[in-house]
C-alpha positions in Angstrom: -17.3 -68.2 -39.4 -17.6 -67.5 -35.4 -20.6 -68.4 -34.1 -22.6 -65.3 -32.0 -23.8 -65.8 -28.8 -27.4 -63.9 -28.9 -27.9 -64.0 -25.3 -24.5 -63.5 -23.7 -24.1 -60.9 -26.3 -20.3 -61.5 -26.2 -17.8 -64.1 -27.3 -14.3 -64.6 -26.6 -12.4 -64.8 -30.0 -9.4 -67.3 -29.8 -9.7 -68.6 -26.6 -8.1 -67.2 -23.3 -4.3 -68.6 -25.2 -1.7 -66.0 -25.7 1.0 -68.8 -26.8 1.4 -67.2 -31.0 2.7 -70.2 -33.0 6.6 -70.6 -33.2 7.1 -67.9 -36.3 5.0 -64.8 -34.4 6.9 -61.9 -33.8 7.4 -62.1 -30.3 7.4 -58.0 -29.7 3.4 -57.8 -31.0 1.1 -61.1 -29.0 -2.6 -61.6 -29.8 -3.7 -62.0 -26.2 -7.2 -62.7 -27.6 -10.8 -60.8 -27.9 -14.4 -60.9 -27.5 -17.3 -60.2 -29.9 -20.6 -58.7 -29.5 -23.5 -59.4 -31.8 -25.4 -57.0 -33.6 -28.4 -55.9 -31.7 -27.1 -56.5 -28.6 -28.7 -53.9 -25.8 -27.2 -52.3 -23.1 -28.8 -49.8 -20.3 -31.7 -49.2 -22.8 -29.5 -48.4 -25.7 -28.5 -50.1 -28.9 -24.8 -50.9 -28.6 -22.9 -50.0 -32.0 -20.7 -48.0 -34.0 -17.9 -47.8 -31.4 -15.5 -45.8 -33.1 -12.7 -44.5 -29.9 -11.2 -45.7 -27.1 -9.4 -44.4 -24.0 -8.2 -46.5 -20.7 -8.7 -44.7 -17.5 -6.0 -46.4 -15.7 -7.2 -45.4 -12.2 -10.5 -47.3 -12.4 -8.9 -49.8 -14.8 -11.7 -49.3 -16.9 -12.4 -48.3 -20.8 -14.3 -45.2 -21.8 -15.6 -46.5 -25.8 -17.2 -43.7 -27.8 -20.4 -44.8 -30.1 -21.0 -43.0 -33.5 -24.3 -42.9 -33.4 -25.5 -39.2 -34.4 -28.6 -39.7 -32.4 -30.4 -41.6 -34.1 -30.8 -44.6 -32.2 -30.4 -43.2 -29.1 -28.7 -40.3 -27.8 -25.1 -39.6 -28.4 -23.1 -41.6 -26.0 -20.3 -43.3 -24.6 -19.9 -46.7 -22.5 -17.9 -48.2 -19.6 -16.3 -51.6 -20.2 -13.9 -53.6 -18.1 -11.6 -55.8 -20.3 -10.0 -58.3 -17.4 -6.3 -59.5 -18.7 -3.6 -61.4 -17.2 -0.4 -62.7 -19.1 -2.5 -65.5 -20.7 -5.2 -63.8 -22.2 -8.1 -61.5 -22.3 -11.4 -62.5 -20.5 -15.0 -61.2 -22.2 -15.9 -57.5 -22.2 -17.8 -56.5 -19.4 -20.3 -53.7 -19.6 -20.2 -51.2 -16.9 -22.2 -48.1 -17.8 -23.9 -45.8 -20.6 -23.4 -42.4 -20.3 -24.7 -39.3 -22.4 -22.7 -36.8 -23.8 -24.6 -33.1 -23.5 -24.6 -29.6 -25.7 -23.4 -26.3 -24.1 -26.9 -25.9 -22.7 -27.0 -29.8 -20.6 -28.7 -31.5 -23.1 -29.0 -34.9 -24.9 -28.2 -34.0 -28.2 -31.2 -34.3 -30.4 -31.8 -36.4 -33.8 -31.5 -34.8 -37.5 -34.2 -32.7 -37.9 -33.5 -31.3 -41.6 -36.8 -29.4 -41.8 -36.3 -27.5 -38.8 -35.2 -23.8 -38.8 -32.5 -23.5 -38.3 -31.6 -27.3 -39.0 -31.3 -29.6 -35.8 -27.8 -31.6 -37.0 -26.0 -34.0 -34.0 -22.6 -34.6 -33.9 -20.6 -37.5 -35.5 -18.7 -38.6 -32.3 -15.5 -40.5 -33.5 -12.3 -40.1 -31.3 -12.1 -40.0 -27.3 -9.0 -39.7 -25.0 -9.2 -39.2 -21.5 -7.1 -36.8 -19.2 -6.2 -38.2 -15.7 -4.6 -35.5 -14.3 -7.9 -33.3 -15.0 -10.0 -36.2 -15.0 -12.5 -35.6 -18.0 -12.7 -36.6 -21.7 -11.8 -35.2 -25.1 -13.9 -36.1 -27.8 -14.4 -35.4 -31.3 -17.0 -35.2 -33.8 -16.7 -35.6 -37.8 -19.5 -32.9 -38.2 -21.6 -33.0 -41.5 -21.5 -32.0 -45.1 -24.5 -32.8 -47.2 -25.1 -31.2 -49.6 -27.5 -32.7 -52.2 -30.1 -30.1 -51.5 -27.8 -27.4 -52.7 -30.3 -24.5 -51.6 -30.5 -25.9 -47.8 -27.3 -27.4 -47.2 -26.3 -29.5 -44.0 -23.3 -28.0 -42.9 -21.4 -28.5 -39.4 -17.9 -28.2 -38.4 -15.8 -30.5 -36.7 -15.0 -30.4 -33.2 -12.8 -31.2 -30.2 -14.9 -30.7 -27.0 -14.2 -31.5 -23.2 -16.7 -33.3 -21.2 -16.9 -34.4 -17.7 -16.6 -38.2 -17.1 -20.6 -37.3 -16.1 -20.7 -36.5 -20.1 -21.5 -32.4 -19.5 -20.1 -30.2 -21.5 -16.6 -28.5 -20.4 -15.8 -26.3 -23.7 -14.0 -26.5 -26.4 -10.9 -26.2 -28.6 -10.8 -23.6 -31.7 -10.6 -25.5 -35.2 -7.5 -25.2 -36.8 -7.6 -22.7 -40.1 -8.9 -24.5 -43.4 -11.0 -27.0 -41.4 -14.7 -25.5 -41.4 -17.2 -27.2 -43.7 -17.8 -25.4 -46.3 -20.8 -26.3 -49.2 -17.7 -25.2 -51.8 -15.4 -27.9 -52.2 -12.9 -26.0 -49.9 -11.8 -27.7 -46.1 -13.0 -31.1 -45.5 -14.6 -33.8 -47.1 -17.9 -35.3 -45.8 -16.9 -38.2 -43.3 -13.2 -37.4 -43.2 -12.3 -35.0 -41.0 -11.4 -35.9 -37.2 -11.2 -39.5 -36.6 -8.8 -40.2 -34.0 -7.8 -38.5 -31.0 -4.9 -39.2 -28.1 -3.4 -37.5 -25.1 0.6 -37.6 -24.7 1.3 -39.2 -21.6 2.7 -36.1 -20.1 -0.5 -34.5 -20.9 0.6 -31.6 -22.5 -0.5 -32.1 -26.2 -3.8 -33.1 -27.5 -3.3 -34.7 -31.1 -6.5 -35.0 -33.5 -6.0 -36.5 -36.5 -8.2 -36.4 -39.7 -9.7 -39.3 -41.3 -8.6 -38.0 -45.0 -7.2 -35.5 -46.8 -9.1 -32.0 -47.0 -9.6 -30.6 -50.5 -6.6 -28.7 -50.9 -4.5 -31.7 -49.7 -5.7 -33.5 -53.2 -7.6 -36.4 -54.1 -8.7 -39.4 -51.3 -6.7 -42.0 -51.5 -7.6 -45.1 -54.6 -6.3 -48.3 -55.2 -2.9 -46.6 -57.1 -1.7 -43.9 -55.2 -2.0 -42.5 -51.4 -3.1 -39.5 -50.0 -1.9 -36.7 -46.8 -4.3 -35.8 -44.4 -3.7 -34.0 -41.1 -2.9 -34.9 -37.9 -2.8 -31.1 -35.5 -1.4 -31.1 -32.4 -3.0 -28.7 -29.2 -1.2 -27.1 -26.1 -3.7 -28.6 -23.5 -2.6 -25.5 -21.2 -4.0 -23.2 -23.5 -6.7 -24.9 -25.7 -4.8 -23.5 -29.1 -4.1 -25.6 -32.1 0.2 -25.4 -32.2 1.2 -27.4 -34.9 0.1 -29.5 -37.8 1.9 -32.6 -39.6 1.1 -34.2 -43.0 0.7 -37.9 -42.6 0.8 -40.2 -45.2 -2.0 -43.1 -45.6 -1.4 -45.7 -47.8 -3.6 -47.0 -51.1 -6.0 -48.8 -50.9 -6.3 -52.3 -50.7 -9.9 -53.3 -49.3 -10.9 -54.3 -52.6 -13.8 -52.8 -54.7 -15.3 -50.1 -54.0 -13.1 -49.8 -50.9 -11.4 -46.6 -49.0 -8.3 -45.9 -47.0 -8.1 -43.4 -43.8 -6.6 -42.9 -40.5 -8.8 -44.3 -37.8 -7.3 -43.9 -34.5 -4.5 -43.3 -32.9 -1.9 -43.9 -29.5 0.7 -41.2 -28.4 3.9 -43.5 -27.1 5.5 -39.8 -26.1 5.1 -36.2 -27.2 6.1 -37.1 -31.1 5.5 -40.7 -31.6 2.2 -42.8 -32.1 0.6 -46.0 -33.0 -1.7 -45.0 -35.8 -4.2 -47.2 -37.0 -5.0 -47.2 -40.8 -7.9 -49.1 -41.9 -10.0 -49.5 -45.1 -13.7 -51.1 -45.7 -14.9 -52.8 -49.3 -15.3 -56.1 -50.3 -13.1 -57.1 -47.6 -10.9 -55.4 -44.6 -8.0 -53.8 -44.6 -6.3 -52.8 -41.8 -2.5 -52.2 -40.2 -1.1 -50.7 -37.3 2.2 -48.4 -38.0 4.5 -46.4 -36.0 5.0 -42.9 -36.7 6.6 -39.6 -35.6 6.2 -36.0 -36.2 10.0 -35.6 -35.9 11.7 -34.0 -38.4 8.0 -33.5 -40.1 7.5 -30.1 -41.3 4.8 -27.6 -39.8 2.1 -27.4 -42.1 -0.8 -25.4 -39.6 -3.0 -23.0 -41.9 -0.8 -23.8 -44.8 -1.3 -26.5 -48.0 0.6 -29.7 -47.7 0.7 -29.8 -51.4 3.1 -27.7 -54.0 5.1 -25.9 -51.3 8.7 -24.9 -52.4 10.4 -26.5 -50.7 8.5 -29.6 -50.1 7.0 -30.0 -47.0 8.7 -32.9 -44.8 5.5 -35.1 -44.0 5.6 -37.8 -41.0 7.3 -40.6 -41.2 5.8 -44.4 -40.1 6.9 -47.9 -40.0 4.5 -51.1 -40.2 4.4 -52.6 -37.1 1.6 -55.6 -37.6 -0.9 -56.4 -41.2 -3.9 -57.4 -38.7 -5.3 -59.0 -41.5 -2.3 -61.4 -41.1 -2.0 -61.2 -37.2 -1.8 -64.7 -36.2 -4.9 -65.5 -33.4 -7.5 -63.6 -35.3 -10.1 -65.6 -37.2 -12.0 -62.8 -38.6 -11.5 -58.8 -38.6 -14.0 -56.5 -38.6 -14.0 -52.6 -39.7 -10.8 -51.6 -37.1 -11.7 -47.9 -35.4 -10.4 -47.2 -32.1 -6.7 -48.1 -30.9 -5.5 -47.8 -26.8 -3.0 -48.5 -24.0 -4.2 -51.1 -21.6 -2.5 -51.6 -18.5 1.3 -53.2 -18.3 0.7 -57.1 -17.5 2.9 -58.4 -14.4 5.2 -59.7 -16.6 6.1 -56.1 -18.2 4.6 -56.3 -21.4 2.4 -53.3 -21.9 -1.4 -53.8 -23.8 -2.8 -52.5 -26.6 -6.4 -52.8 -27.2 -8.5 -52.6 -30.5 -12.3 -51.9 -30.8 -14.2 -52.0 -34.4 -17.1 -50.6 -35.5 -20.2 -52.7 -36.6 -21.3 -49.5 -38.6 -25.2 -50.6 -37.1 -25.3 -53.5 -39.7 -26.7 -56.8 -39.4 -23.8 -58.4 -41.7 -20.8 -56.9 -39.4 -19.9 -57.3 -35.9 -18.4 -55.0 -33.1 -15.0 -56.9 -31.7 -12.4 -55.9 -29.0 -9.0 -57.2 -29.9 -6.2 -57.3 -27.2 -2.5 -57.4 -28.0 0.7 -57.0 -26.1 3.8 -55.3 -27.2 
């Protein structure tokens, strides 16, 4: 077991050595990591939950989105350096906090399930930042609770803008079938959008969903997969274009363990990184490559029963990070990025997981090269 630094807060995982053992695959290198404990404080806020992550490439820094809906402090997202050379990944350094604001200006507020109307704060999950506009998408998973049935706790998903000051910028319209609904119609609680990414000519916004929505079909279990949704937006216009079934596998995290899309990396307009991850009595998690080519188009229509079937993305396993050689322990994987190209050509890819706020996890930055 790694031992925690309480006072540094951080803790490089596998040294600073990027040399893999002779039988790594040389095109996917564990550069290295570092680890923060639980608890650890930063700019008068409890660091955890980081569930996104963007590189900014022009302040070679990392914009890392928190899910916290407010109730620790308010919603947020942090400012980390992650220095790297062609030898290895130094610790995380902490740059900044910064809020993220309503339409009005303000912080958004905690649950208040007794107000009138209900006061309900976003479920920030995904983040991807635009350079040539120089602000932020981010996402949030909304809410569905409804175990009072008479006062449900309803709120859609979203894709908002946001200044790198975390003010509000607007918005982009949901795509049809993904309001929350108290019915068991549109999304599930805690699976709607996960992960978000820019193409890197900046003209498509892709936000994909954790799992699938109700008329998709079951979640995924230990025998058998599931489709959820991964739509695509014209950034020039704001409007959802295009949806694409993607296909997560079962579930192998053990008992009483689940299966969804986390995150995920636009490589060009139609091909990604996704990262597919599942939490139980132990981790799962694996890094494929996919495309929307050749997928079929499946925006405000069912991805199940359509004559003829609807063509759903295809993918190709590109590391088992369970297996990665380097890593000594994985945590619950959440956010996926490109780093910067390292002098030697290689280009990074870095990894952040999500300590879900609980004593018996840890939140980790994982750097590889491909």
């Amino acid at each position: 077991m790694l031992h925690r630094l309480a006072v540094a807060g951080v803790l490089l995982l596998g040294g600073c050595s990027a040399a893999p053992p002779p039988d790594a695959p040389s095109a996917w290198t564990y550069l290295g990591g570092s680890e923060v404990h639980s608890g650890f404080s930063f700019a008068g806020t409890v660091v955890g939950g980081l569930s996104g992550i963007t590189y900014d490439s022009g302040r070679g820094v990392y914009y890392v989105i928190s899910d916290d809906r407010s109730a620790k402090n308010p919603a947020r997202f942090y400012t980390v350096r992650i220095p790297l050379s062609n030898n290895g990944s130094d610790e995380v350094q902490w740059v900044s906090c910064t809020v993220l604001r309503d339409a009005g200006g303000e912080p958004f507020a905690p649950l208040d399930a007794e107000a009138r109307p209900p006061v309900i704060p976003p479920d920030p999950e995904g983040i991807a930042f635009d350079a040539r506009r120089q602000q932020l998408f981010w996402t949030s998973e909304g809410a569905r609770d409804i175990e009072n049935a008479s006062r449900p706790l309803l709120l859609d998903p979203w894709v908002r803008l946001a200044g790198l000051d975390g003010g509000y910028r607007g918005h982009y319209p949901l795509p049809p079938g993904l309001a929350m609904s108290a019915q068991p119609s549109g999304p599930r609680a805690n699976a709607t959008l996960e992960g978000l990414t820019l193409t890197p000519d900046g003209t498509a916004l892709f936000a994909g969903m954790e799992g699938p929505v109700f008329a998709d079909g079951e979640p995924p279990t230990a025998s058998h997969g599931a489709l959820t949704r991964i739509t695509r937006y014209d950034t020039a216009t704001g409007e959802p274009t295009a949806q694409y079934a993607y296909p997560v596998d079962a579930v192998t995290a053990g008992r009483d363990g689940d299966n969804g899309l986390s995150d995920l990396v636009a490589l060009d307009v139609d091909t990604f990184l996704v990262v597919e991850r599942g939490y139980g009595d132990r981790v799962s998690a694996r890094i494929y490559r996919a495309s929307t080519a050749g997928a079929g188009d499946i925006l405000g229509k069912s991805s199940q029963g359509a004559d003829p079937p609807v063509a759903a993305m295809t993918k190709e396993l590109v590391v088992d990070l369970t297996a990665a050689p380097g890593i000594e322990h994985l945590d619950n994987v959440e956010g996926i990025t490109l780093g910067p190209k390292l002098s030697d050509g290689r280009q990074s890819v870095v990894l952040v997981t999500d300590d879900n706020f609980s004593p018996r996890q840890v939140t980790q930055f994982h750097v590889f090269t491909m």
